[in-house]
N, C-alpha and C positions, 0 to 999 in steps of 0.2 A: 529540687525543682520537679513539676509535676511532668509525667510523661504526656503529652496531647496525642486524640487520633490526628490524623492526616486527612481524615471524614470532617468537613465542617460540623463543629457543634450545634446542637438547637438552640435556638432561642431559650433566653431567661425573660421572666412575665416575673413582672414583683410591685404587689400591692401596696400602695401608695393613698391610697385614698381616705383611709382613716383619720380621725380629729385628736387621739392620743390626748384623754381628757385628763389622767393620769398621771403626765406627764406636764401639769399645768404651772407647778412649780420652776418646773426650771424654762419654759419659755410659753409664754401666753403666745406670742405672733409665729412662730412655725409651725407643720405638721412634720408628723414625729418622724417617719424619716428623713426628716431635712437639720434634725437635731443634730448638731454634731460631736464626732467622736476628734479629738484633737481639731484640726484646723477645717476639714472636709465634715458633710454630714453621712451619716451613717449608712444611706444610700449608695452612696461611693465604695463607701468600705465593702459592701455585698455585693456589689458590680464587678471589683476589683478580686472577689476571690474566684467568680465564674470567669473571668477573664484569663486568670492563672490555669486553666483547664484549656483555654480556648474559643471561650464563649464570646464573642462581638456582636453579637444581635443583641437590645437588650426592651423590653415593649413597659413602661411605666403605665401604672393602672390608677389614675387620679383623679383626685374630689378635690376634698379640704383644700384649700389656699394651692391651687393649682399653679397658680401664677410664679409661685415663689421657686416651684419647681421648672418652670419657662425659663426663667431669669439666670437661675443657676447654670444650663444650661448650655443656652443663648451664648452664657459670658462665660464657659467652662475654663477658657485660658486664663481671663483675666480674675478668677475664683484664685487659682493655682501659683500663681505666679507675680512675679514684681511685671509690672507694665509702667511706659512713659509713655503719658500723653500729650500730640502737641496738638495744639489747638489751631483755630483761624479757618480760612478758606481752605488749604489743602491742609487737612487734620490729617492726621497719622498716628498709629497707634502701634508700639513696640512691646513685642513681646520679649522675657527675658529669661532666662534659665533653658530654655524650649522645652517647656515641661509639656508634655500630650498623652493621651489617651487614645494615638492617631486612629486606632484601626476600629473605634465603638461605633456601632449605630444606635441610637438612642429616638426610639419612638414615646413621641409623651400623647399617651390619649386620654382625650377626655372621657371619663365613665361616668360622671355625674356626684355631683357633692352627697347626694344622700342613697347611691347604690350601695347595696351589700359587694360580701366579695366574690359570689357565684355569680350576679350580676356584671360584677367587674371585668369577670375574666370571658363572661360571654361579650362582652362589647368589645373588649379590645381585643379579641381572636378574631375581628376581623384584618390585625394587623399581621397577623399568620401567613407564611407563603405558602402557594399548595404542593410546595416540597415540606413541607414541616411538619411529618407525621407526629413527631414529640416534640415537646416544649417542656422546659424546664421553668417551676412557678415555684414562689414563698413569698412570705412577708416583709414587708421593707423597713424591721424595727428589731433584725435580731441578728447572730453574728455567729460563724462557730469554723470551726478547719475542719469541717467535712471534706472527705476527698472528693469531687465533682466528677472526676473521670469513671471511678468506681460505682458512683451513684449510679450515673447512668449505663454502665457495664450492665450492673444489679437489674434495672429494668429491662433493658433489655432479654436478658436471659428470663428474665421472670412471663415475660410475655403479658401481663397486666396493662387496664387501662390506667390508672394511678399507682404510685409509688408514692410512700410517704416513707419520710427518715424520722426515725424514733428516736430520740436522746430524753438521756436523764438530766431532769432538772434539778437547777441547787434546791436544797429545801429551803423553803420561807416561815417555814412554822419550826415551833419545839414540837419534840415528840416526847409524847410519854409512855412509861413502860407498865404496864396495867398486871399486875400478878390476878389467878385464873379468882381469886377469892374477892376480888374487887380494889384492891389494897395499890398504890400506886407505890413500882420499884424502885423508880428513876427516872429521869430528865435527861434529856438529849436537847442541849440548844439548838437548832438551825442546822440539822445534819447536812454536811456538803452535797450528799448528793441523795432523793429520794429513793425506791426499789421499783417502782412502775416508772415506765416511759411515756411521753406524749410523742405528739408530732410536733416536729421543730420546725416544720415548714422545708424547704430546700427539696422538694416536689417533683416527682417528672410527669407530663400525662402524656398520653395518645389525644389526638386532636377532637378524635371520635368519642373522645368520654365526654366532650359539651353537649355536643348534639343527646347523645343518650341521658345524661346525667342529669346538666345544669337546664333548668327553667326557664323563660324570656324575662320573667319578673325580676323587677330590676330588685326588689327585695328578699331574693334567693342567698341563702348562707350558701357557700360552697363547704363549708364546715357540718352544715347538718341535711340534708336529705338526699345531695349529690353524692356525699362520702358515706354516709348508711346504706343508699341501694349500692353502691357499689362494692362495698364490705357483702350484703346478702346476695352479689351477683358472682361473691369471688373475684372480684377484680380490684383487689387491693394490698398490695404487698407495703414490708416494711423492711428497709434498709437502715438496719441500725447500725448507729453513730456512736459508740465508747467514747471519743474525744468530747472536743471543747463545746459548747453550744449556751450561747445564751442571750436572750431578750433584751430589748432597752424599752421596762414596761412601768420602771417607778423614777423617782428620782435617786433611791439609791443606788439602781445599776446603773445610769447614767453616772453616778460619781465609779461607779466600779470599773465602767466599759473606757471612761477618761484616764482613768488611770492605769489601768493595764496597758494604756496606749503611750502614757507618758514614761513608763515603767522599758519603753524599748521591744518590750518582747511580748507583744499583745499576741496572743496565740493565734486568733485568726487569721491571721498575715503568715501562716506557716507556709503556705504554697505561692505565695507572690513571686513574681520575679525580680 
């Protein structure tokens, strides 16, 4: 179980707003974090691991099929849970098991269906309190047992406006072995894991990196010109991630992320209580 400060944690901000076209096989009517992994969708599952740190604030960054994220919501109990309903003049509705999530606040803002994600995160940072020097931001489509408390230990000591956590990904490609004569040595199927890192999302900023960084245009990547000046301003650290981490960006990690869930010991759930 993870150790929490005693210091309220920051807000987690996690981008929701994408159409996950990629992902068209396995459901035409959701957006991709709403896909799920066993019974809940994948958005829960990344709620639930900032939650294991002590995260309760959590601000949803939404476009695509907005609604569907309203819904879920709205009805959080009766998603989770067996419920009876009675009907008539005085309806009543039971909840059963007391399954809860008591202590989450859950902000769902609207950013607009066709914002980028530096657009995203300027619109809903108005849902920021002005005690909220950091926020913790990623994407609502990926999953890993990053330790959360250490993350943000990491930035803070770093003093940076961004933090990014760098994990290796699985390989998706063969690799070939190229001898210096041009001659091929050898095949490597799908190596489990590549030798370069990206950014795995799971983010901390300073609130002061919008205002500097991100643009009013609603068609601002925070991926590209936000995260470059601030790489050429030195204000970008990386917190890397040795452990688990990984995307639900095909349909065949969608079979991989269900199944490590139905398997009992889906790794991301290392820090849950």
């Amino acid at each position: 179980m993870p150790k929490t400060s005693p210091k309220p944690m920051p807000p987690a901000m996690i981008l929701c707003g994408g159409k996950g076209t990629r992902l068209r096989d396995v459901s035409e009517i959701l957006p991709k974090p709403m896909v799920p992994i066993g019974e809940q969708p994948i958005v829960w599952h990344i709620m639930r691991t900032y939650a294991a740190f002590g995260v309760n604030r959590f601000i949803l960054c939404l476009g695509y099929k907005k609604e569907e994220f309203i819904d879920y919501f709205l009805n959080f109990h009766a998603h989770a849970t067996d419920i009876t309903v009675r009907l008539g003049d005085k309806g009543k509705v039971t909840y059963h098991n007391n399954y809860t999530e008591a202590d989450w606040e859950v902000t769902l803002a609207h950013t607009g269906e066709e914002t980028m994600t530096g657009g995203r995160v300027r619109i809903a940072s108005r849902h920021l309190k002005a005690t909220d020097s950091d926020f913790f931001l990623t994407y609502g489509d990926g999953v890993s047992d990053v330790n959360i408390a250490e993350l943000y230990a990491f930035h803070k000591k770093q003093k940076k406006a961004l933090t990014l956590t760098a994990v290796h990904p699985e390989g998706r490609f063969g690799e070939l072995r190229v001898s210096p004569s041009g001659e091929i040595d050898g095949f490597t199927e799908k190596p489990a894991r590549t030798e370069g890192v990206i950014n795995g999302g799971f983010m901390v900023v300073k609130k002061k990196f919008i205002e500097q960084y991100i643009s009013p245009d609603y068609d601002c990547f925070f991926e590209q010109d936000p995260l470059r000046l601030a790489v050429e301003d030195n204000q970008c650290a990386a917190f890397e991630h040795p452990g688990f981490w990984q995307c639900m960006d095909t349909p065949r990690e969608y079979q991989l992320l269900n199944d490590l869930w139905k398997s009992g010991a889906a790794p991301w759930t290392k820090y849950w209580k």
